[in-house]
NUKETOR-906781 format. One line per 3 residues: number of its first residue (from 0); their letters; for each residue x, y, z of C-alpha. Coordinates in nm, 3 decimals, padded with zeros to 5 digits. Each point is the difference from the previous one (the first is absolute). Layout:
! NUKETOR-906781
NUM) A) X/Y/Z | ...
! end
This chain:
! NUKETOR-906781
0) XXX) 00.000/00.000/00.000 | 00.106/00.326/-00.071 | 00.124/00.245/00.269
3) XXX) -00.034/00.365/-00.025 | 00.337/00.217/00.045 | -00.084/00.180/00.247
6) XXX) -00.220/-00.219/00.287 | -00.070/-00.375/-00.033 | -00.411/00.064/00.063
9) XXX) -00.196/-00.237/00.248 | -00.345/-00.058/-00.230 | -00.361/00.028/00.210
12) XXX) -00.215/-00.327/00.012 | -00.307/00.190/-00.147 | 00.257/00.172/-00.305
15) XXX) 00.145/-00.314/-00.063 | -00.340/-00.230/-00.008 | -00.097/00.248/-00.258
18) XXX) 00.266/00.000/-00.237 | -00.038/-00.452/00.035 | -00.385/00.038/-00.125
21) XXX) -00.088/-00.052/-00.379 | -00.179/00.270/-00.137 | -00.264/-00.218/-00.123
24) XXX) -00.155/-00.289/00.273 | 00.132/00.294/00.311 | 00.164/-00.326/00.144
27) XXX) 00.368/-00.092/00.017 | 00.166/-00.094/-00.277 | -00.008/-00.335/-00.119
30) XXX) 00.233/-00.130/-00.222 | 00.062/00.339/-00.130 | 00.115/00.077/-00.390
33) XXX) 00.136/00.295/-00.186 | -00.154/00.118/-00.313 | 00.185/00.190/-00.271
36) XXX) -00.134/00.333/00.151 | 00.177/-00.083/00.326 | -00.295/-00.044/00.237
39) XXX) -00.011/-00.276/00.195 | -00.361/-00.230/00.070 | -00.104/-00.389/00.080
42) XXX) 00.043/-00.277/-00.205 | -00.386/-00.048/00.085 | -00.133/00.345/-00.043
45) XXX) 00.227/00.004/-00.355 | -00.176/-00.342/-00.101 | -00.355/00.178/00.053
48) XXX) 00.083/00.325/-00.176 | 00.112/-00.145/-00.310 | -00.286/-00.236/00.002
51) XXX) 00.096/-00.178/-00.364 | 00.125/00.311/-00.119 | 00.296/00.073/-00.216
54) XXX) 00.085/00.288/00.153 | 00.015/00.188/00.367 | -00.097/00.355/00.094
57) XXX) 00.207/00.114/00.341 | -00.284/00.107/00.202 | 00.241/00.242/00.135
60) XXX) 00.149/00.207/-00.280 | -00.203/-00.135/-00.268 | 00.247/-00.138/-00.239
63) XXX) -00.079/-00.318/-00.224 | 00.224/-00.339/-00.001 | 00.010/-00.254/-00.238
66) XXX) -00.066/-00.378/00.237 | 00.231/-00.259/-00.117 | -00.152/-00.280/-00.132
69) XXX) 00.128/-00.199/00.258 | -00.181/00.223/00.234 | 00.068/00.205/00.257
72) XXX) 00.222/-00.230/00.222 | 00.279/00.174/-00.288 | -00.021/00.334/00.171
75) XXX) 00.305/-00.005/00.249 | -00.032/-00.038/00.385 | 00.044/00.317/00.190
78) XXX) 00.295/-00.153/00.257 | 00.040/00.318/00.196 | -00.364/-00.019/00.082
81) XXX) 00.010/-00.384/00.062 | 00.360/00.109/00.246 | -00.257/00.230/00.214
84) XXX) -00.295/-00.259/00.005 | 00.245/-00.270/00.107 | 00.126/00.206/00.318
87) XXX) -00.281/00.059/00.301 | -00.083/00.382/00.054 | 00.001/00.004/00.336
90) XXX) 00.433/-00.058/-00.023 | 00.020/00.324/-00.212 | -00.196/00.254/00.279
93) XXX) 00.306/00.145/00.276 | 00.010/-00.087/00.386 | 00.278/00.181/00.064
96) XXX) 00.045/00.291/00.184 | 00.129/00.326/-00.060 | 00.344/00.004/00.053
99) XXX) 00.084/00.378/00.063 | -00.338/00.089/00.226 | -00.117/-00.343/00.095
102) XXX) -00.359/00.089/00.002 | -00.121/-00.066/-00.282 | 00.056/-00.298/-00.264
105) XXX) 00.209/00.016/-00.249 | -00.061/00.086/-00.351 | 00.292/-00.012/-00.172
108) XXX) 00.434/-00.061/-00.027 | 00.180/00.355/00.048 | 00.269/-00.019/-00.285
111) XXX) 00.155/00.317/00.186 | 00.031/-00.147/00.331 | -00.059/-00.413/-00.097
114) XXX) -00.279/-00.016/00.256 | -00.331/-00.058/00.030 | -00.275/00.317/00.005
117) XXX) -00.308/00.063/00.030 | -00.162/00.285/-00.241 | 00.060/00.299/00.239
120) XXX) 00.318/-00.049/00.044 | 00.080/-00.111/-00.360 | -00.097/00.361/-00.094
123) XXX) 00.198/00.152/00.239 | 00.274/-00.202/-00.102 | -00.074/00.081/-00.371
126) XXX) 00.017/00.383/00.119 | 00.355/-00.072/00.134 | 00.107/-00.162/-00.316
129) XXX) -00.149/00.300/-00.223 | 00.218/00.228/00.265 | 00.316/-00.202/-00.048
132) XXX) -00.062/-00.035/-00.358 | -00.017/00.398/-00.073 | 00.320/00.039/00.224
135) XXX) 00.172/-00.234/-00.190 | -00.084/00.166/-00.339 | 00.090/00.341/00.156
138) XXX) 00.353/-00.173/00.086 | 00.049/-00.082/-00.374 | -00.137/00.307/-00.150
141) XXX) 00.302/00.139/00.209 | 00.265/-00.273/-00.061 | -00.076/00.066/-00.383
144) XXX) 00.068/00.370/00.011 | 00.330/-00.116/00.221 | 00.086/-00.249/-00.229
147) XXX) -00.039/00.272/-00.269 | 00.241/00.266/00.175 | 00.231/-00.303/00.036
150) XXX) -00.018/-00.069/-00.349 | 00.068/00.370/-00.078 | 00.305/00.014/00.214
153) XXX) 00.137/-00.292/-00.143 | 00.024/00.100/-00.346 | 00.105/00.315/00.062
156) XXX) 00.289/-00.172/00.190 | 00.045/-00.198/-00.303 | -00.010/00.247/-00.239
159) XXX) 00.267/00.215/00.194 | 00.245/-00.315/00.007 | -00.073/-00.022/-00.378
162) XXX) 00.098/00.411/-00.023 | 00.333/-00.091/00.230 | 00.073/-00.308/-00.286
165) XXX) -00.116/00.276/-00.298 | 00.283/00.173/00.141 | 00.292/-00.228/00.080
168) XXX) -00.026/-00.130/-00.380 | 00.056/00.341/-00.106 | 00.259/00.069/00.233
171) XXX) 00.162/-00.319/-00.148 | -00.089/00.020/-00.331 | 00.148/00.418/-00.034
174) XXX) 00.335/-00.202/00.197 | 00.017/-00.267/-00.246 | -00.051/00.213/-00.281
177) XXX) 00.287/00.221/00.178 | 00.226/-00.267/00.015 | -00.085/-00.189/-00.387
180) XXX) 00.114/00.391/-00.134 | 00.304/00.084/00.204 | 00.124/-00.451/-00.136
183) XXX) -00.158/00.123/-00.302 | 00.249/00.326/-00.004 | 00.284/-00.198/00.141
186) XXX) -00.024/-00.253/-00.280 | 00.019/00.239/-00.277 | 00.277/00.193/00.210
189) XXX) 00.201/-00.353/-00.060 | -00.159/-00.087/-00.330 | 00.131/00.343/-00.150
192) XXX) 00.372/-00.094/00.164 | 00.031/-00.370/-00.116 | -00.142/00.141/-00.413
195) XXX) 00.307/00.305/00.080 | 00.239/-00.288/00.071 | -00.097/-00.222/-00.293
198) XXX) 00.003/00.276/-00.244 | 00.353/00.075/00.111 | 00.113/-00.351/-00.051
201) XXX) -00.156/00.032/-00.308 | 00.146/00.320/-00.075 | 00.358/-00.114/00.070
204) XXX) -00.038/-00.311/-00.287 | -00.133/00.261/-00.246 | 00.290/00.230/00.048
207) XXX) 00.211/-00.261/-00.054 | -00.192/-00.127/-00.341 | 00.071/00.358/-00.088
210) XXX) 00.347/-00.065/-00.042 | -00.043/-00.286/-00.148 | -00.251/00.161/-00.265
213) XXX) 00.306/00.232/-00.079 | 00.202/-00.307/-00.071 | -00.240/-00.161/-00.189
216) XXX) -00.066/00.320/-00.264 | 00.331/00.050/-00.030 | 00.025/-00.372/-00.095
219) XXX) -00.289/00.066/-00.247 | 00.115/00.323/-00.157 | 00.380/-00.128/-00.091
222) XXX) -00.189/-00.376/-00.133 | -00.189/00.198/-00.225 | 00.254/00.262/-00.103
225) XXX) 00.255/-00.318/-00.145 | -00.280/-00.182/-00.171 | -00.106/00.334/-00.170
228) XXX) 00.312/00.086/-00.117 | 00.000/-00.338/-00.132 | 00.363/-00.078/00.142
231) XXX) 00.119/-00.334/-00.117 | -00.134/-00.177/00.378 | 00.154/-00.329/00.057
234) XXX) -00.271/-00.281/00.035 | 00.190/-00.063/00.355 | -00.102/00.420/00.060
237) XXX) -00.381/-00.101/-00.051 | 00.014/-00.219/00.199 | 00.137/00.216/00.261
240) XXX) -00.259/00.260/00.008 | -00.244/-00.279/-00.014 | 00.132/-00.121/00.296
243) XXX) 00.040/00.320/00.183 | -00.371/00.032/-00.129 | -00.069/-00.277/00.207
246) XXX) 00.174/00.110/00.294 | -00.176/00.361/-00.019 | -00.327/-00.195/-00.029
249) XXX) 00.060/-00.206/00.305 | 00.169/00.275/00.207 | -00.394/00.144/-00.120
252) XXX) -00.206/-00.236/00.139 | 00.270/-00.039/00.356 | -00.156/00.315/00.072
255) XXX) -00.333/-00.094/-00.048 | 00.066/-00.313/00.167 | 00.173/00.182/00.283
258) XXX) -00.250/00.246/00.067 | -00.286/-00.259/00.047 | 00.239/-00.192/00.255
261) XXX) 00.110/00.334/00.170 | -00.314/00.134/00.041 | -00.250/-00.183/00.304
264) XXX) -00.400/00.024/-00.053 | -00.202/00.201/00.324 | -00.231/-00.248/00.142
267) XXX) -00.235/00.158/00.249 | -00.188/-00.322/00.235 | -00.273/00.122/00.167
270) XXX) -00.112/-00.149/00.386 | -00.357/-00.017/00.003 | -00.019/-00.134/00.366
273) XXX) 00.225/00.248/00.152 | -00.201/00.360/00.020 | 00.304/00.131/00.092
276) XXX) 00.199/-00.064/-00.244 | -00.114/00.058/-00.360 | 00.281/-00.157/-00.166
279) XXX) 00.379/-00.016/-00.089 | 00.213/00.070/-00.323 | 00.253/-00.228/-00.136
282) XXX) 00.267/-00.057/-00.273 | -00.035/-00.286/-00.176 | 00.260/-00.072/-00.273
285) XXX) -00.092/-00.165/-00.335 | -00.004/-00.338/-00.051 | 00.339/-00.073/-00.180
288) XXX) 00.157/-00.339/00.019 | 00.356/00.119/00.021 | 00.211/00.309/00.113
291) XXX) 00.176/00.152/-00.237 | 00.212/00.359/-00.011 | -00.148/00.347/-00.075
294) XXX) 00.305/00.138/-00.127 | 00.006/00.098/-00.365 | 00.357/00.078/-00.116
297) XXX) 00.200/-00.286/-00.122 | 00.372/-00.013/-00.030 | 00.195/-00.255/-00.248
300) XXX) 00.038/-00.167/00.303 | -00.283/-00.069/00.101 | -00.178/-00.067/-00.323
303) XXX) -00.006/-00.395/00.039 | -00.148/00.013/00.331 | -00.252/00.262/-00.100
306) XXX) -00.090/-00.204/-00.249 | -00.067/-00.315/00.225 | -00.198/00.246/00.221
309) XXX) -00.190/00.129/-00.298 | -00.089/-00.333/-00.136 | -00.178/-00.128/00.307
312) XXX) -00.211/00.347/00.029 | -00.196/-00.085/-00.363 | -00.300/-00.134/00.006
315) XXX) -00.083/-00.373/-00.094 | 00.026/-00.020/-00.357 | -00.343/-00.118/-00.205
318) XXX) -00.147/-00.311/00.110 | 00.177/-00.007/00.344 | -00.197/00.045/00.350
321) XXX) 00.090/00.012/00.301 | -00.267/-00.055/00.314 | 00.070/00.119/00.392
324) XXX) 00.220/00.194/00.222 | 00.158/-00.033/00.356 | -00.246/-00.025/00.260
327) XXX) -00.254/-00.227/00.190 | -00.340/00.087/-00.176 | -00.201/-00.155/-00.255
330) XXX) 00.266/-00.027/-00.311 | 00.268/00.124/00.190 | 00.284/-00.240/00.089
333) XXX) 00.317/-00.020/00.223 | 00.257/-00.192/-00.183 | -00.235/-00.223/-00.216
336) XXX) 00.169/-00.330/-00.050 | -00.151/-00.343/-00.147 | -00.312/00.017/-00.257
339) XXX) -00.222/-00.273/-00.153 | -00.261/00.005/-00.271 | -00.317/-00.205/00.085
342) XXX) -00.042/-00.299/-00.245 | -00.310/00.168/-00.166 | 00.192/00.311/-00.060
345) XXX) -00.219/00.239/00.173 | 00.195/00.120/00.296 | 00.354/00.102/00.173
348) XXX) 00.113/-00.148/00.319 | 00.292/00.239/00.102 | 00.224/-00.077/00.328
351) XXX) -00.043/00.352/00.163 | 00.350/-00.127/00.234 | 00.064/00.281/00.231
354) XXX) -00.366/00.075/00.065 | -00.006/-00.388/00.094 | -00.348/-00.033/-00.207
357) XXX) -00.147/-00.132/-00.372 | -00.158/00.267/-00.268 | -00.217/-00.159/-00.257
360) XXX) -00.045/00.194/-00.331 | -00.135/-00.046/-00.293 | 00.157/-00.128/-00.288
363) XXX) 00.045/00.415/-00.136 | 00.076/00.076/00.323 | -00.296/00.120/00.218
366) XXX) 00.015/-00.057/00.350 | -00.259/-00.284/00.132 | 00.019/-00.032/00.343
369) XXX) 00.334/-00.064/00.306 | 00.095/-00.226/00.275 | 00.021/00.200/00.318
372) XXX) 00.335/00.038/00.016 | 00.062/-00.118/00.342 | 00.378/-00.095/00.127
375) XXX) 00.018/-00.265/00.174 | 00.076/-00.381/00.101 | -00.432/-00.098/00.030
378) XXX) -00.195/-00.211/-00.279 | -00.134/00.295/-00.201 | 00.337/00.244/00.064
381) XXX) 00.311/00.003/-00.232 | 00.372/00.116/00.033 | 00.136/00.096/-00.283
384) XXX) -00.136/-00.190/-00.320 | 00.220/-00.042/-00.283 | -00.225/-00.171/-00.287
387) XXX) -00.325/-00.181/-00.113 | -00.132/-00.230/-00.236 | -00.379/-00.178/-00.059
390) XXX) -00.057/-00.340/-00.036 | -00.131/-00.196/-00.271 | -00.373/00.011/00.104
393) XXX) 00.004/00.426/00.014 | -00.111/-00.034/00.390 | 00.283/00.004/00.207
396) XXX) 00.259/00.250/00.031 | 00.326/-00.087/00.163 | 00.239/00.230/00.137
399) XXX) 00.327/-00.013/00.142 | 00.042/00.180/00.354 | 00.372/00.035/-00.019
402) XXX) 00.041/00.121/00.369 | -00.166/-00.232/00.133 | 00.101/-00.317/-00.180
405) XXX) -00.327/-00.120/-00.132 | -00.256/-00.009/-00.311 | -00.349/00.138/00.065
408) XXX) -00.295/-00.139/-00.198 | -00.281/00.314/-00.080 | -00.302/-00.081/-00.201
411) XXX) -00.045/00.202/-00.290 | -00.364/00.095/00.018 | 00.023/00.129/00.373
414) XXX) 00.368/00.103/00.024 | -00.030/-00.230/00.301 | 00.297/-00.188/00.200
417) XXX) -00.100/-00.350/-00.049 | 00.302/-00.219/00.146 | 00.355/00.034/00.078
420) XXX) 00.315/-00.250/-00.138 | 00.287/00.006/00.179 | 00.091/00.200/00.301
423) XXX) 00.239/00.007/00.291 | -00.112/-00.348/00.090 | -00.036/-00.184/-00.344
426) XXX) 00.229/-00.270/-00.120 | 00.032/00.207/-00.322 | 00.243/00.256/00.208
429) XXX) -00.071/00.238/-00.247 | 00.302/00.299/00.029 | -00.099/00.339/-00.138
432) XXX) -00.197/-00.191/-00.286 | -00.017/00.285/-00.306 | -00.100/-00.087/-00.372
435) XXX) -00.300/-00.250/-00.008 | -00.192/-00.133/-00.322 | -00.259/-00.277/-00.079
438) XXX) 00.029/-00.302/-00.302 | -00.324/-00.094/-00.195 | -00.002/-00.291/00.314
441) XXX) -00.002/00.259/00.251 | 00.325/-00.077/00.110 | 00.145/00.301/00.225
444) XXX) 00.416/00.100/-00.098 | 00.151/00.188/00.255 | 00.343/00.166/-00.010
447) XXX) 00.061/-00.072/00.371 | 00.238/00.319/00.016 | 00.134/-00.041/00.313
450) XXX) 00.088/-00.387/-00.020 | 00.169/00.074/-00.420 | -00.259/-00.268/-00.112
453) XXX) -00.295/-00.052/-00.189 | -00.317/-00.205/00.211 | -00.295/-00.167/-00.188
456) XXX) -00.355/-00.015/00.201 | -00.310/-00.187/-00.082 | -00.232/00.333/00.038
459) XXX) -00.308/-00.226/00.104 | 00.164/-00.115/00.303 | 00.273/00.186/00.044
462) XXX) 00.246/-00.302/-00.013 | 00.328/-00.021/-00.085 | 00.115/-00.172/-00.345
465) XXX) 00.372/00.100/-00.074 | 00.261/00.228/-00.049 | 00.299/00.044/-00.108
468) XXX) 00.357/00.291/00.002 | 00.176/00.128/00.284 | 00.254/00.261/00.012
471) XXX) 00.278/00.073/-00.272 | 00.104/00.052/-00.350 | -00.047/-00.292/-00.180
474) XXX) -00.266/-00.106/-00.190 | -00.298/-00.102/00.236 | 00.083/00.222/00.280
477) XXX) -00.093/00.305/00.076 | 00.118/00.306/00.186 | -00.348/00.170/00.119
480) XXX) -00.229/-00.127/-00.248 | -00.255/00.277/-00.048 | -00.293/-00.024/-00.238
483) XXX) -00.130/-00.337/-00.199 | -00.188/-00.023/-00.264 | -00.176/-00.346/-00.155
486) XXX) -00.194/-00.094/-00.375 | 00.060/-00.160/-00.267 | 00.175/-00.277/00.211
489) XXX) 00.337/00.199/00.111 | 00.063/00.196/00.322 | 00.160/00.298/-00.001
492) XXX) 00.231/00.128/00.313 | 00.163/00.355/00.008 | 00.300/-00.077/00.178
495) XXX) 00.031/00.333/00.188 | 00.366/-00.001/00.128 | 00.142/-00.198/-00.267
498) XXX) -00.165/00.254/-00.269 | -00.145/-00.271/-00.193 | -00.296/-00.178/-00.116
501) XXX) -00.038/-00.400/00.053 | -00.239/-00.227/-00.213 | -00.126/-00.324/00.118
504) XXX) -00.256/-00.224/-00.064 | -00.307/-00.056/00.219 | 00.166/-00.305/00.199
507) XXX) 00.336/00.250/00.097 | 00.213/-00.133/-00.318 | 00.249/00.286/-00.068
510) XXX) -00.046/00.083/-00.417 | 00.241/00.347/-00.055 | 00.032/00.315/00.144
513) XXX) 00.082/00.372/-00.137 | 00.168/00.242/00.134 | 00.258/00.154/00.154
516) XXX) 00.152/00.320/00.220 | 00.000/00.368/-00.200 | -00.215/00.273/-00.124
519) XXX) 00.102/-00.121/-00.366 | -00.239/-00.078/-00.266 | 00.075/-00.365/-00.070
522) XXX) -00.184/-00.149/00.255 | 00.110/00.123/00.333 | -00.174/00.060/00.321
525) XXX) 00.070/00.216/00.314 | -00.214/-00.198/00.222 | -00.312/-00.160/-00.164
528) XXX) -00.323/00.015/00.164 | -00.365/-00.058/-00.136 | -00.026/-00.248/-00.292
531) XXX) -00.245/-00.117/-00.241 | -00.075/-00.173/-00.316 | -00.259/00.085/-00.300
534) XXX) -00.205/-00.212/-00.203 | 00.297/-00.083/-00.238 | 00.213/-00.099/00.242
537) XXX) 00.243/00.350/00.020 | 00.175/00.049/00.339 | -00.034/00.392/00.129
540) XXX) 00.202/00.031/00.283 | 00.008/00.356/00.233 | 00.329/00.111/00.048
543) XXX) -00.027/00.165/00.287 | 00.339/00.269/00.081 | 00.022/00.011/-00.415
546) XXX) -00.332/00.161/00.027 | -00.134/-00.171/-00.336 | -00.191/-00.313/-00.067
549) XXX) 00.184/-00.293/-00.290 | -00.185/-00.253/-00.201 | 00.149/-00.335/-00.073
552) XXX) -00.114/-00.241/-00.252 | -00.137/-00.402/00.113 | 00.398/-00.072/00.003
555) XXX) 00.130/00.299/00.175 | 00.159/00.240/-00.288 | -00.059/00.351/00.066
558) XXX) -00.284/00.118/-00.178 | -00.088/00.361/00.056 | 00.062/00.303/00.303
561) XXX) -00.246/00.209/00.141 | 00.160/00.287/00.146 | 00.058/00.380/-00.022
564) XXX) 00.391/-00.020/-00.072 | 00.063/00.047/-00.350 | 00.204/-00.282/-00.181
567) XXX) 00.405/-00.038/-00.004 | -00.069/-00.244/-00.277 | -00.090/-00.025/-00.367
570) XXX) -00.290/-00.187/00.018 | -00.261/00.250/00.058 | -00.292/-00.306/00.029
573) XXX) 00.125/-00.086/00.294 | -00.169/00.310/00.218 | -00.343/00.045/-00.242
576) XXX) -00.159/00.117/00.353 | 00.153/00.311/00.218 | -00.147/-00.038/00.368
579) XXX) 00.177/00.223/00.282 | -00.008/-00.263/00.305 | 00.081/00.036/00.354
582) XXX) 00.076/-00.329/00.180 | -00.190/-00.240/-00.218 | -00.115/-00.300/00.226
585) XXX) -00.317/-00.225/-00.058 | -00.131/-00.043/-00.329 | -00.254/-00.204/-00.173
588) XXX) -00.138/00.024/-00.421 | -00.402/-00.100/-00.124 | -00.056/-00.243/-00.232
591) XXX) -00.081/00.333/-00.223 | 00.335/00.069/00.069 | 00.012/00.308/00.248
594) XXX) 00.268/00.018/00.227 | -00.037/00.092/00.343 | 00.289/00.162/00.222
597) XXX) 00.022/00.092/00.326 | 00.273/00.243/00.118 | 00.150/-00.013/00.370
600) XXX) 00.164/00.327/-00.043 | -00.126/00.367/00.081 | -00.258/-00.019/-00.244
603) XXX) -00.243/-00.282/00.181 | -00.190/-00.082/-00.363 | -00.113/-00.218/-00.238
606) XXX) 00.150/00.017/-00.361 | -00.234/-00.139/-00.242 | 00.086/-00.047/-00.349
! end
């Protein structure tokens, strides 16, 4: 039953009687039903007002029902109704008493004070509550007009915070501005002192081309005066003024040359996370693979030196590139060493030996991606690598990690360290192992520098199959083997100390050698290094202090010379390629038949050709 919110009412016997009596026989209900109007009567007194009918007018507000043909047993039971019927009247009248004045019985529950009243004092009570009620409304009309002025007082305290901030950004902002234009100032102060001191330096090479321009017109105006005056010149006087042509032209382009080297580029680097300091200014010379003199007089003296000097400061001829420079970036190297073309021809591996890391390029030479570069004794570290090769399968990439007497196994797609062969421990006892290549049954040669011998490693294991030299002069032995190189069959040893090349075949079976001690042009070495051999079988061998690379034919005549020297001898064939080189050490040729050499020297390049 429902309870009202504010008492929980005790019904009268007479009120209650009433509301149990069906509107139509005055008697209690019996068996009472709902019709779709909502009023309630008897089953009985529903039975006699259809009487056959189909339908049902509510006697009460008049409204006409359809009977179901089942009749009207359909028309729901009114439960509430049944409840009440169910419970005896005389439970639901109050005996108690009065719990505030005890006089008089009670009538109802006081939700205010949870007792039991009669009427009298449950309007007294209600007056209280009405009293306490309009209080309590009073008290919030007034907290709400508090709460207001608090409101008010707050944001006024925030907004006056937000006018102290407002100001200490300007305060900052008019300081920082202060401080970017006196750094601004100051840089241009130094900017304007390091452009006066380049422009001297500059000014000091002009002067000196001055002089020489005097020279050279003079040179000019008596040339043309004798071939005017049609004197009867000597062919051996042509070719004196051609020459001093030649001279003037070079002494030309020293100055250009030398002004380009003299002079150092401004490079400003700006600091972003420092507010206080907007930047610094500094010289940075131009790249240039090799110093060289500024001076631009030349005495008889001097004139075959100058000439060596001058001859290194061309550029490459046609057809001749050169990739990288000293450093530890991307395409920058510190004493390249070994190199290795992939077996499908599409990349570089190049031993990067004093950075202690790989550099993969592609085939023309753009850089791919680096090994960290770590130094060190762990799994993935190296200590000074010397040279490289790829197996048969174009997956593996082996490397030999001179310092610390072992090979190291990187996978090709990753650039990965996949395994290590040798070490301290191994039965191999690897010493400063240096040149390393693989046969077509990925076989691993090592020149075994330290130990003057040449080991031969299964690469799928890592075991040991043979070897063969130790350390002398005859043929077999070696005196610091440095770089091998294996096809067609043969092996190919430079023989570093001995300043010769050895041939064997792939079991160690000594075939010739070529080669001896000089700077001569018959076939003479100042200590060989890198090696390798083409698709016809030629030898080309890097002479390393001569500064030139020499080709050999399959039997080991002398072939051709790259270099920049010109020729002592007749045969002018035998140099069809000037290259200036500096230190000349690993070296490797496509089966297109581009050579690739690396240079240990100052410059810290590639030559391609």
């Amino acid at each position: 039953m429902a309870i009202n919110p504010e008492f929980r009412r005790v019904v009268n016997y007479t009120d209650l009687e009433a509301l149990l009596e069906c509107p139509l026989c005055l008697d209690r209900f019996d068996q009472p039903r709902l019709i779709p109007c909502g009023h309630t009567y008897c089953t009985k007194c529903l039975n006699e007002l259809c009487a056959g009918n189909d339908t049902v007018i509510c006697p009460q507000c008049r409204k006409e029902h359809d009977v179901p043909s089942a009749g009207i047993t359909v028309f729901p039971r009114n439960l509430s109704y049944q409840q009440l019927l169910d419970i005896r009247t005389e439970q639901l009248v109050s005996t108690r008493q009065c719990q505030v004045c005890d006089k008089k019985r009670a009538f109802s529950d006081c939700l205010h004070c949870h007792k039991a009243v009669c009427l009298d004092c449950k309007q007294m009570h209600r007056r209280e509550l009405t009293t306490t009620t309009d209080s309590l409304l009073l008290d919030l009309i007034q907290s709400t007009d508090l709460c207001k002025d608090a409101l008010n007082t707050e944001t006024t305290a925030f907004l006056t915070h937000c006018d102290t901030v407002r100001r200490q950004i300007s305060v900052y902002a008019k300081e920082t501005i202060d401080l970017i234009k006196q750094q601004e100032k100051q840089l241009k102060n130094d900017l304007e002192q390091m452009v006066a001191q380049q422009l001297e330096s500059s000014k000091k090479i002009l002067v000196n081309f001055e002089k020489n321009k005097e020279e050279i017109s003079k040179f000019v105006r008596s040339s043309k005066q004798k071939i005017e005056r049609n004197e009867s010149l000597l062919d051996e006087q042509y070719i004196e003024i051609q020459n001093n042509i030649t001279k003037h032209m070079r002494t030309i382009q020293n100055v250009v040359t030398a002004l380009k080297n003299k002079r150092k580029d401004i490079v400003f680097t700006s600091n972003p996370r420092r507010p206080d300091c907007l930047g610094e200014l500094n010289l940075t010379p131009q790249v240039s693979p090799t110093e060289h003199s500024t001076s631009l007089s030349m005495s008889a003296d001097d004139k075959n030196h100058h000439q060596q000097q001058q001859q290194q400061q061309l550029a490459p001829i046609s057809g001749i590139r050169q990739v990288g420079q000293w450093g530890n970036g991307p395409m920058e190297f510190w004493c390249p060493c070994g190199l290795a073309i992939t077996r499908n021809n599409e990349h570089l591996i190049v031993i990067d030996s004093w950075n202690h890391r790989l550099q993969m390029l592609t085939i023309d030479g753009q850089f791919v991606r680096a090994t960290s570069g770590t130094k060190g004794r762990g799994f993935d570290e190296l200590n000074n690598p010397r040279d490289v090769c790829v197996n048969t399968s174009n997956e593996w990439i082996i490397v030999s990690d001179s310092g610390n007497h072992r090979l190291v196994v990187y996978d090709l797609k990753h650039f990965q360290v996949q395994r290590i062969i040798g070490g301290k421990d191994s039965q191999l006892k690897l010493h400063l192992p240096y040149g390393i290549c693989c046969d077509d049954n990925d076989a691993l040669y090592v020149c075994d520098r330290g130990n003057h011998r040449i080991v031969v490693i299964r690469f799928d294991d890592g075991v040991f199959l043979r070897q063969w030299g130790k350390k002398g002069v005859q043929h077999g032995e070696f005196d610091t083997p440095d770089f091998i190189c294996c096809r067609q069959n043969v092996v190919a040893v430079s023989d570093f100390n001995n300043h010769r090349v050895q041939v064997f075949g792939l079991d160690g079976q000594f075939l010739f050698t070529f080669g001896k001690i000089g700077s001569g042009e018959t076939g003479e070495f100042r200590y060989p290094r890198g090696i390798a051999i083409d698709d016809e079988g030629f030898f080309i061998v890097a002479d390393w202090v001569n500064n030139r690379l020499q080709l050999f034919t399959p039997n080991g005549e002398l072939s051709a010379i790259v270099s920049d020297k010109n020729s002592d001898t007749s045969n002018d064939e035998l140099i069809p390629l000037k290259v200036a080189f500096d230190r000349p050490i690993g070296l490797t040729v496509s089966s297109q038949g581009v050579v690739f050499v690396t240079e240990w020297g100052r410059s810290h390049r590639i030559i391609i050709y």
